[in-house]
N, C-alpha and C positions, 0 to 999 in steps of 0.2 A: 461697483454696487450691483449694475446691472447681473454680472459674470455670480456673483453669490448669491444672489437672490435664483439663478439659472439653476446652479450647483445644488440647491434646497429643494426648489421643486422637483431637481431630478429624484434625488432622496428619496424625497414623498411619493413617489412614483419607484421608485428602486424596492426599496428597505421592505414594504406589506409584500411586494412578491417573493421575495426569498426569506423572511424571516419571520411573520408575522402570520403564515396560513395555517387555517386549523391540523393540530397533529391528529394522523391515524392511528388506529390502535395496533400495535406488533405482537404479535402474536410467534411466542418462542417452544417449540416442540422439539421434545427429545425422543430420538430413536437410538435407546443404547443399542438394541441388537446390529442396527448398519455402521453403529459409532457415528452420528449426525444430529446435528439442532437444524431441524428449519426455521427460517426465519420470515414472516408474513408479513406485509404494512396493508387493512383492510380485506384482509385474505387473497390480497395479488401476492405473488414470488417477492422477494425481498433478496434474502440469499439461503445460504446452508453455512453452519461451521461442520467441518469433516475432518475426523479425527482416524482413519481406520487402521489397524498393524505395518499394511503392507506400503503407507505411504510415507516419507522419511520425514515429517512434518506435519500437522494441523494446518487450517488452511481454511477461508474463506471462500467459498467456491459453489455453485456461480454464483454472479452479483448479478442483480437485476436496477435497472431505471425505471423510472416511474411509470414510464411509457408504455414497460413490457418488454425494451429491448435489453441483450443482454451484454455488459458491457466487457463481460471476460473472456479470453482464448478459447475454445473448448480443447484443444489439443493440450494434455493425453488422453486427460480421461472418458471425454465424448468428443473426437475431432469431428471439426465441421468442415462442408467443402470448401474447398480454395484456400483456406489458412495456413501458414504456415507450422512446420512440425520440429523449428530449432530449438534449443534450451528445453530438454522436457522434462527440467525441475523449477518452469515459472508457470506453479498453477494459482489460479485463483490471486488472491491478496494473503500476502505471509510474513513473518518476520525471521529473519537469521543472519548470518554472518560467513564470510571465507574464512575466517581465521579467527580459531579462538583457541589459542591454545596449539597453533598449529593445525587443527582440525578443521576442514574444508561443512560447515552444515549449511551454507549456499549449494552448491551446485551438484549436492548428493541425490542422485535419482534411480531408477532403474533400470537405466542406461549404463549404469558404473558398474564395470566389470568387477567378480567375487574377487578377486584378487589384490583390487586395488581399495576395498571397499574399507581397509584400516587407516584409509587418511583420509574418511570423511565420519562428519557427525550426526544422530539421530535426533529429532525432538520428540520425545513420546509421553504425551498425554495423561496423568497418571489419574486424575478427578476432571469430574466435573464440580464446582461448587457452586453453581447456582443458576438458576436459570427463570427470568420473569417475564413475562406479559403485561403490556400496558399503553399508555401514552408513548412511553422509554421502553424498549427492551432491551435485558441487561442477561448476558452471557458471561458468566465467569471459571475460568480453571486454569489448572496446575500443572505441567511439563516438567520434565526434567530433558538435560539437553548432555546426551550422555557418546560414546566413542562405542566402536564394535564390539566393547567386551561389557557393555552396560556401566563404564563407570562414570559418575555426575560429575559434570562440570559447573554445571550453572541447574539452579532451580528456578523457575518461572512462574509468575502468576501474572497473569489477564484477567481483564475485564472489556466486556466489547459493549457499548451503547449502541443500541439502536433506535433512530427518530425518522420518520416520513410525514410528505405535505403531499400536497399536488401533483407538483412535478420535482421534489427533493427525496433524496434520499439522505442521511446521514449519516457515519459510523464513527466512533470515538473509540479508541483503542488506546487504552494503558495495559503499560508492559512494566512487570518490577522484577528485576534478573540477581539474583541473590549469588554470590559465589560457594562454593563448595573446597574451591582451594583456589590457588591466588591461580586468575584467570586475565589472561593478554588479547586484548585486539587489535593487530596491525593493523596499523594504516593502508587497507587494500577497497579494492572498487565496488565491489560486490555485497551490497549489501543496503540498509538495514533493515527496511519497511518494503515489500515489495508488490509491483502487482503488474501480472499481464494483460494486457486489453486486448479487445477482440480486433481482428484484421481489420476493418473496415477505419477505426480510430488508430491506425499507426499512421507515420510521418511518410507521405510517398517519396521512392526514392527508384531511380532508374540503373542504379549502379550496384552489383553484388557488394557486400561488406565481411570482414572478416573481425571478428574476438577472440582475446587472447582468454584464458582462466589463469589462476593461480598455480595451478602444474604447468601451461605452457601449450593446453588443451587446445584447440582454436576447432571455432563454432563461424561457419558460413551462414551468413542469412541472405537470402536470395533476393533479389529487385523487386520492389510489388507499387509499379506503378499504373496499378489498374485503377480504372476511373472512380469505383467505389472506395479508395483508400484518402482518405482525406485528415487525417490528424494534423493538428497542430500544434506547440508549448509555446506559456507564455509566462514569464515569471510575474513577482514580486518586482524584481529589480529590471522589468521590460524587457527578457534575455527571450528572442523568440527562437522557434524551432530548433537545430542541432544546436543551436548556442546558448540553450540552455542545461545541457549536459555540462557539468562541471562548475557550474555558476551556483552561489549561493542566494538562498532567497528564503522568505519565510511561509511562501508558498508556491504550490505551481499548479500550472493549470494545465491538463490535454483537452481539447475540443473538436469533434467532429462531425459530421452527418454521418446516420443510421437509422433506416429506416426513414421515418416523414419528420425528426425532428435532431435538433443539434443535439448532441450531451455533450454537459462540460463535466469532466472531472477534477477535483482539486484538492490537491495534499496539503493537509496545512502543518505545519511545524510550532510546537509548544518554546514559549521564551527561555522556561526552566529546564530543555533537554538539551545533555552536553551536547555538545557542538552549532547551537543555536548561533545563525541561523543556519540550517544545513544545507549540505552539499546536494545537487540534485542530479542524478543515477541516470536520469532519463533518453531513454535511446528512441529514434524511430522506427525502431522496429519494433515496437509496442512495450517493453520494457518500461515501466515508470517507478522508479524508486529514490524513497531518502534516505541518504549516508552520511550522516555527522561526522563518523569513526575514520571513513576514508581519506584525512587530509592533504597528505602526502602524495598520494597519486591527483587526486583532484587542483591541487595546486602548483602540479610539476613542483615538488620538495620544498616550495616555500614556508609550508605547514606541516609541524609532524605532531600527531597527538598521541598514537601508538596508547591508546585508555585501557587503563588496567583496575581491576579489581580485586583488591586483599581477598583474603577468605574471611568467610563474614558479612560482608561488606556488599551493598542492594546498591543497584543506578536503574531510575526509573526513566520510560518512556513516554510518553501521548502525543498521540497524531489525530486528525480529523481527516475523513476522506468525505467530500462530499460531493454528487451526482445528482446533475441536474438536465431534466430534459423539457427543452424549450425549442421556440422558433430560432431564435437567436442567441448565441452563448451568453455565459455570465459575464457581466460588465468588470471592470476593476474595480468599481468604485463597491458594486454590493461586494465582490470576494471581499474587500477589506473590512467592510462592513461587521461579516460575516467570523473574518478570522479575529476582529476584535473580540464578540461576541465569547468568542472559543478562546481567546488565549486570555483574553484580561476579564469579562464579565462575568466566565464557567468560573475563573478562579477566586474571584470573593464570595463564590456561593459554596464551591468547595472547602474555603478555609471556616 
């Protein structure tokens, strides 16, 4: 009795700080000429969607905490000192795939030499359809996810929500991927919601590491156990640090110190998206991603999904990223609180 009466009061003490403070107003601004929405919560940074020719994807970029800090890479497109400069097709927060179809649209950059640039894929931006200011703001457009000689594979529409508090930020992202003709994704690592965080929230590690890609490519990431690098992951299912890479869970958390205060980041996973709950992407070297699609490498072959789409034929997406910055990280008990909120309450308000 004593132990539930604990667990309530904590509650009452939990739940008003992350879920109940008053929302800012977001403020959604398009600059077609740079190809960019900014996005404001009370006229602080919030983030940008960036959409421009020369980038092989749209792309969330940079994010900001409520704090002021910022939680993404800046390497390529503004490096910053001491970070590192591997993988420099993880910018911002994106979604794509290694293989679709055979087409590599993970890890197409501008790095990939002209030569080789027929075994990777494009996503190019074709509309904006909407764009709001509010309590919510709400970013919507159209992609098409097409090979070097522009033909579609997949058609795309998003919708990205935005909500801010205090110290929360939130982003809601639905993805609906229409086929164009019967479209394959093997079961490979790389992919499907992704986002890079900045150096100071990677996982310290004192040992060089090495990654393989999908052609056989290998990508060195250097040691970076300087004092300022303090990431940590924590699942859903308790899976901490490296051992949460490869473990399924219906969320995960990165936490670290930046600047004077923790941020926790955390991916939340929809009940209704295949591969529920998903596979988690998550590397210490700032890499945070969920892969539903990937089973078969995530489970050393005990799982093969290999998801395919007729022509015709939509599988939709939704994730919840949410960014919080506090003295001390987010507790389990609010994330769950929280992903209930997102996974079971959003959805009887949406049906």
């Amino acid at each position: 009795m004593k132990k539930l009466l604990l667990l309530i009061l904590l509650l009452a003490v939990i739940i008003p700080l992350v879920s109940a403070q008053k929302k800012q107003f977001i403020t959604v601004r398009q600059d077609s000429a740079r190809k960019e929405i900014i996005v404001t919560a009370d006229d602080s940074p919030f983030t940008a969607f960036i959409y421009p020719d020369n980038l092989e994807k749209p792309t969330l970029y940079p994010i900001f905490a409520a704090n002021g800090e910022v939680i993404t890479r800046g390497f390529p497109l503004a490096p910053r000192p001491g970070e590192p400069t591997d993988h420099p097709h993880h910018i911002g927060l994106w979604m794509n795939y290694e293989s679709v179809n055979g087409l590599d649209f993970w890890n197409n950059s501008s790095a990939i030499p002209e030569i080789k640039k027929n075994n990777y894929g494009w996503i190019k931006t074709t509309a904006i359809s909407e764009i709001k200011s509010g309590t919510s703001g709400v970013i919507k457009y159209r992609a098409d996810w097409c090979d070097i000689k522009k033909h579609v594979l997949l058609k795309e529409h998003t919708a990205f929500t935005f909500t801010a508090t205090t110290n929360l930020r939130i982003i809601d992202r639905t993805t609906t991927f229409t086929a164009m003709e019967a479209v394959s994704f093997a079961d490979v690592k790389d992919g499907l919601l992704g986002l890079r965080v900045a150096h100071e929230l990677e996982l310290p590690s004192k040992e060089e590491r090495q990654f393989t890609d999908i052609h056989g490519s290998a990508t060195t990431v250097k040691r970076n156990s300087e004092h300022n690098v303090t990431g940590q992951y924590l699942t859903s299912e308790d899976k901490t640090g490296d051992d949460a890479w490869g473990s399924r869970g219906k969320w995960c958390m990165l936490y670290g110190q930046k600047g004077k205060d923790t941020i926790s980041i955390v991916i939340m996973d929809d009940p209704d998206n295949v591969g529920y709950p998903t596979y988690w992407h998550a590397r210490g070297y700032g890499l945070f991603a969920a892969n539903p699609l990937g089973q078969k490498v995530f489970s050393q072959g005990n799982e093969v999904l290999n998801f395919r789409l007729e022509k015709g034929n939509s599988v939709t997406f939704r994730y919840r990223i949410l960014i919080a910055s506090n003295k001390k990280r987010l507790s389990t008990i609010a994330i769950n609180k929280l992903w209930e909120e997102f996974a079971l309450t959003d959805k009887k308000v949406r049906k």
